[in-house]
C-alpha positions as CSV (number, residue, x, y, z in Angstrom):
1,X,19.8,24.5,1.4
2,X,19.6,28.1,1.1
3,X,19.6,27.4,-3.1
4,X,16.9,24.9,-2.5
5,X,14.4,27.2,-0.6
6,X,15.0,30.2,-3.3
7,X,14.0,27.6,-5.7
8,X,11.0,26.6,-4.0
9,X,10.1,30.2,-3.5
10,X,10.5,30.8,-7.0
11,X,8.7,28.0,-8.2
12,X,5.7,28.9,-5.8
13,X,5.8,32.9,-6.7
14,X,5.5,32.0,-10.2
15,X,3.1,29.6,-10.0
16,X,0.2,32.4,-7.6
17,X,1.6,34.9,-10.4
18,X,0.3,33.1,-13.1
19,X,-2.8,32.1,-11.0
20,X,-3.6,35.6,-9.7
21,X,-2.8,37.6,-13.4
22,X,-6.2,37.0,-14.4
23,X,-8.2,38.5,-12.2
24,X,-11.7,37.0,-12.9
25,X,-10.4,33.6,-12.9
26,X,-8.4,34.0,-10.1
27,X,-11.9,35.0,-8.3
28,X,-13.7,32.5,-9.9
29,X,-11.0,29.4,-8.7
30,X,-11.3,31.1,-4.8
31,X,-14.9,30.9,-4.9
32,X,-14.9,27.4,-6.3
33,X,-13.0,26.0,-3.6
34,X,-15.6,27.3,-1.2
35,X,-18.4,26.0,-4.0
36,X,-17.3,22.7,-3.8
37,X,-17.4,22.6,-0.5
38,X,-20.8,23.5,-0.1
39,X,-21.6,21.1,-3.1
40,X,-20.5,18.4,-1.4
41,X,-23.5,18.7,1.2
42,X,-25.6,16.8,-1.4
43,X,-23.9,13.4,0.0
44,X,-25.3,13.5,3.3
45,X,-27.8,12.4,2.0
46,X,-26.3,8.8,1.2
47,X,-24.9,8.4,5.0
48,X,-26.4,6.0,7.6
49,X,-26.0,8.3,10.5
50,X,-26.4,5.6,13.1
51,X,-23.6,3.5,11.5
52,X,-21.3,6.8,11.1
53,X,-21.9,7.8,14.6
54,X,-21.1,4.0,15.9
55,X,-18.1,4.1,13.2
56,X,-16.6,7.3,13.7
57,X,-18.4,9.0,17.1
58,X,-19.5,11.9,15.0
59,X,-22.9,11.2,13.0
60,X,-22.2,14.6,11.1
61,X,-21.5,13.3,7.5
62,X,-21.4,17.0,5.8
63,X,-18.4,18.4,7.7
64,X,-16.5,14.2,7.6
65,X,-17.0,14.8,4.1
66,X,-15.5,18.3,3.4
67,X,-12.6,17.9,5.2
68,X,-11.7,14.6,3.4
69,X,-12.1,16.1,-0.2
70,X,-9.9,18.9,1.4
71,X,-7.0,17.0,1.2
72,X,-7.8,16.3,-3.1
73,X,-5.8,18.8,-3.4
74,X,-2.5,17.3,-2.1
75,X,-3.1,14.8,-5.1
76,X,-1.3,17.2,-7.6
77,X,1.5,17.3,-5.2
78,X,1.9,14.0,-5.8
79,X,1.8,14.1,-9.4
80,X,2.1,17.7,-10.6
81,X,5.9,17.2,-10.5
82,X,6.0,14.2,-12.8
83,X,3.3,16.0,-15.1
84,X,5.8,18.9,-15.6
85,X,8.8,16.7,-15.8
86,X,6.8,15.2,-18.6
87,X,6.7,18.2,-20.2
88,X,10.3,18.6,-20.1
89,X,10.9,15.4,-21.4
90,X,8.4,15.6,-24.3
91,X,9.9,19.4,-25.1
92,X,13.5,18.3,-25.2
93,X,15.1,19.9,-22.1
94,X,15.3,17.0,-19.6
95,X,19.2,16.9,-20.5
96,X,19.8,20.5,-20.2
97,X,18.2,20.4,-16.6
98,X,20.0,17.4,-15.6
99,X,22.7,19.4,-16.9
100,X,22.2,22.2,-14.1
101,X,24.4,22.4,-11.1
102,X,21.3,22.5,-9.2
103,X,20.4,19.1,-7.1
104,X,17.9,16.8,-9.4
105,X,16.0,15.8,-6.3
106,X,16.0,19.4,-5.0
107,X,14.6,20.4,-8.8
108,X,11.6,17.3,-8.4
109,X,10.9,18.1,-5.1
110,X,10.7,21.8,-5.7
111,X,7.5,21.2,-8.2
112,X,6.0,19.2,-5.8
113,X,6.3,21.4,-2.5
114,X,4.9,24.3,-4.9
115,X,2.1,22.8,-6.1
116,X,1.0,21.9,-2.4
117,X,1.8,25.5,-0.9
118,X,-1.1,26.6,-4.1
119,X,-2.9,23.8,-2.8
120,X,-2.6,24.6,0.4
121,X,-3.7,28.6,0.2
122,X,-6.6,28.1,-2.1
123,X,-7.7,24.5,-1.8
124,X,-7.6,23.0,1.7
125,X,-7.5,26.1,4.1
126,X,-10.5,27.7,2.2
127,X,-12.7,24.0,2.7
128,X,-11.1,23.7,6.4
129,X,-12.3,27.2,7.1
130,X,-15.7,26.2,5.9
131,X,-15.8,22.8,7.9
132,X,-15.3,25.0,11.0
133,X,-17.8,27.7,9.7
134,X,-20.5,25.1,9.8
135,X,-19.4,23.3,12.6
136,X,-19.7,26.8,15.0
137,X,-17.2,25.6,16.6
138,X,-13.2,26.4,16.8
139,X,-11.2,23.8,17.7
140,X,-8.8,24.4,20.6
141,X,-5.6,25.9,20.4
142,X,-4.0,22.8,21.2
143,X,-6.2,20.8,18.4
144,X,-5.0,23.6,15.7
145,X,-1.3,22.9,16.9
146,X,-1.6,19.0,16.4
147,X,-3.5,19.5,13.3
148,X,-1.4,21.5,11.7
149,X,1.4,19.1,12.2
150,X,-0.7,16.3,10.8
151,X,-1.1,18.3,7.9
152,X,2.8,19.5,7.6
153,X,3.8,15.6,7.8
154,X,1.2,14.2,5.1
155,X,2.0,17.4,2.6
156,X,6.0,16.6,2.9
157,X,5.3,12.9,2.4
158,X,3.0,13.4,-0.9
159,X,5.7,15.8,-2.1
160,X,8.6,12.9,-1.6
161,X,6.1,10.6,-3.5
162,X,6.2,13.3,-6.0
163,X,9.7,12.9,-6.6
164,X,9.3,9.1,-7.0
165,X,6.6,8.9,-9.4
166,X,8.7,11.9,-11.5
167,X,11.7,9.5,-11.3
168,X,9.7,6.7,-12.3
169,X,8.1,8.5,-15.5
170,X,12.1,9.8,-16.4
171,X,13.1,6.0,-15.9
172,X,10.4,4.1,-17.4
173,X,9.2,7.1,-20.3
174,X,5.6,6.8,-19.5
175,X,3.8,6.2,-16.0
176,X,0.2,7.2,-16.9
177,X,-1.2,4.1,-15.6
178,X,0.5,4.1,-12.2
179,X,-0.6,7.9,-11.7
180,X,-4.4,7.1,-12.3
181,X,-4.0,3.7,-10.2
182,X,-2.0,6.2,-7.6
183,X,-4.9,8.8,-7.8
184,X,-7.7,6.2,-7.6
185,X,-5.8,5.0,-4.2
186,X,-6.2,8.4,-2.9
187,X,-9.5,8.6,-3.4
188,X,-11.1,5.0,-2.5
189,X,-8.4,3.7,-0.1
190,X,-7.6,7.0,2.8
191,X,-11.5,7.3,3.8
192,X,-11.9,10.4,2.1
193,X,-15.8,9.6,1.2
194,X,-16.1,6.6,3.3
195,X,-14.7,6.3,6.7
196,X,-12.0,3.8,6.9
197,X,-13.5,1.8,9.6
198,X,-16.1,0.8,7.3
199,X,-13.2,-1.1,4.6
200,X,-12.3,-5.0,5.0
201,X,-9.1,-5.8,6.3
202,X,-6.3,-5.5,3.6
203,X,-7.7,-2.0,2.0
204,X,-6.8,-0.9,5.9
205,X,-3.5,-2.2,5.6
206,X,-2.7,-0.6,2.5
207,X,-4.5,2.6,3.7
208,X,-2.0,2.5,6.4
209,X,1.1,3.2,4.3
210,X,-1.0,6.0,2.3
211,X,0.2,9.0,4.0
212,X,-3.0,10.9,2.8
213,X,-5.2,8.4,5.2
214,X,-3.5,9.7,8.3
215,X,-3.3,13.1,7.3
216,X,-7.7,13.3,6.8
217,X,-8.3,10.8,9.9
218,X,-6.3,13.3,12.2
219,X,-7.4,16.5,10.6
220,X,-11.3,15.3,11.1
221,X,-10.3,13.8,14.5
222,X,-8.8,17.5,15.7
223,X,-11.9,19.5,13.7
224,X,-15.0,17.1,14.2
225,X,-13.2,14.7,17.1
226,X,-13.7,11.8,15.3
227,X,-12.4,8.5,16.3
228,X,-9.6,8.2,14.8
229,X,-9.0,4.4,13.1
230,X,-5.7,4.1,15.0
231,X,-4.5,5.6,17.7
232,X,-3.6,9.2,17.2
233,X,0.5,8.5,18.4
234,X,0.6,5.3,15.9
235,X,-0.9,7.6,12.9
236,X,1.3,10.2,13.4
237,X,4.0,8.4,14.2
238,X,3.0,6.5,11.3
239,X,3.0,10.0,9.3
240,X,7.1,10.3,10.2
241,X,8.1,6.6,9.7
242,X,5.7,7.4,5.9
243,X,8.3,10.4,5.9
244,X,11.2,9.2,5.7
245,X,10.6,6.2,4.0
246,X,9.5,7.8,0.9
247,X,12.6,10.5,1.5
248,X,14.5,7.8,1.1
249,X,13.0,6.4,-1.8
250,X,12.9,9.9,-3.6
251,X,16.3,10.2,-2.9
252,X,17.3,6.8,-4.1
253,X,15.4,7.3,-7.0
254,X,17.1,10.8,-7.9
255,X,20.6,9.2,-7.9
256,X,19.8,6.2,-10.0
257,X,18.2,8.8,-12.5
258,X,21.5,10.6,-12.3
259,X,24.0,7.3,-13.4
260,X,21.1,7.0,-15.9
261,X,21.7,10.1,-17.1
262,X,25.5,10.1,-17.5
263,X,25.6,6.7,-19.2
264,X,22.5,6.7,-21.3
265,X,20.6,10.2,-21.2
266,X,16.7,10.8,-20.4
267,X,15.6,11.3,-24.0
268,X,12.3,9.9,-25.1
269,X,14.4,8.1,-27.9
């Protein structure tokens, strides 16, 4: 474990290195964050406030939007891992890391949980902070603690998707398709621009086993105190059961990939 955690401390030190060396750009990607935010005002304009109040509770379409795109950023958790796996494989050195005595789902997940601590520092806390800036409001204490959780639960859960979508591209070669359907899920399916409430029937379903979906509708319901489209205990419970299931899966995924690896190797050839 201790390996594990130096490993995920590299991989994140590296990565705010290489983000922070340039100094302009570094700027430039902080201000964005708090750009896009503001940006994303101009969709107000589209929302029926009546319906979204009736829907939701809140009629306040600005502050439901920003927090929603917030979470866009846990998207590359979800597939930065298989992108740089990718890059491994396409370079060469898959074998030589499957090689390492260092734990292949440890490795995967590592990528993952780096990419959404970066994520975390300069996408969703900047957009949060302006939700609540434009709100003039703080949420309680209590409302911080339970949205913070929320948060903790749907970032591990993307990660351990992560590591099955980078198992799938090492087993299958190329997964482009199943990231872009994966990332067009995100988008249209967790209410991220349109509230859940407002979806038929089976696109709630499947929004139910979307981690990401939970993770927005609590975060809004503890900032904007929302409705939330199930009850608060089933979504985070929801969150845990999400958890462990794709912890499982990762992990399942990992070992096949290393038999695979012993008896056939992870070329591209």
């Amino acid at each position: 474990m201790n390996g594990f955690l130096a490993l995920t401390f590299m991989s994140s030190w590296r990565r705010i290195k290489e983000i922070t060396r340039y100094k302009v750009n570094f700027a430039l990607e902080t201000a964005m964050s708090f750009v896009w935010g503001l940006g994303l005002l101009v969709f107000a304009a589209v929302a029926d406030p009546g319906k979204l109040q009736y829907a939701i509770g809140s009629a306040n379409y600005p502050i439901f939007l920003l927090i929603g795109v917030a979470f866009q950023t846990y998207q590359g958790a979800s597939t930065w891992g298989a992108w740089e796996i990718h890059d491994e494989l396409t370079k060469g050195q898959i074998e030589y890391t499957f090689a390492s005595p260092v734990s292949r789902y440890f490795y995967i997940l590592s990528h993952s949980l780096s990419q959404a601590i970066v994520g975390t520092i300069f996408g969703l806390l900047p957009m949060f902070a302006l939700a609540v800036l434009l709100l003039g409001a703080l949420p309680s204490p209590m409302a911080m603690a339970m949205m913070s959780i929320s948060v903790i639960l749907t970032f591990l859960a993307l990660c351990q998707v992560g590591v099955v979508i980078a198992s799938a591209l090492l087993a299958l070669k190329n997964v482009n398709a199943l990231m872009q359907a994966f990332n067009f899920l995100l988008q249209i399916a967790t209410g991220m621009f349109v509230p859940v409430q407002f979806m038929p029937e089976p696109i709630k379903a499947l929004a139910f086993a979307l981690p990401m979906t939970h993770g927005i509708d609590l975060s809004r319901h503890f900032i904007l105190g929302t409705s939330t489209v199930w009850p608060v205990e089933v979504e985070l419970a929801g969150l845990v059961i999400l958890l462990l299931v794709f912890g499982a899966l990762a992990k399942f995924s990992t070992a096949y990939l290393e038999r695979k690896a012993k008896m056939e190797g992870l070329s591209l050839a």
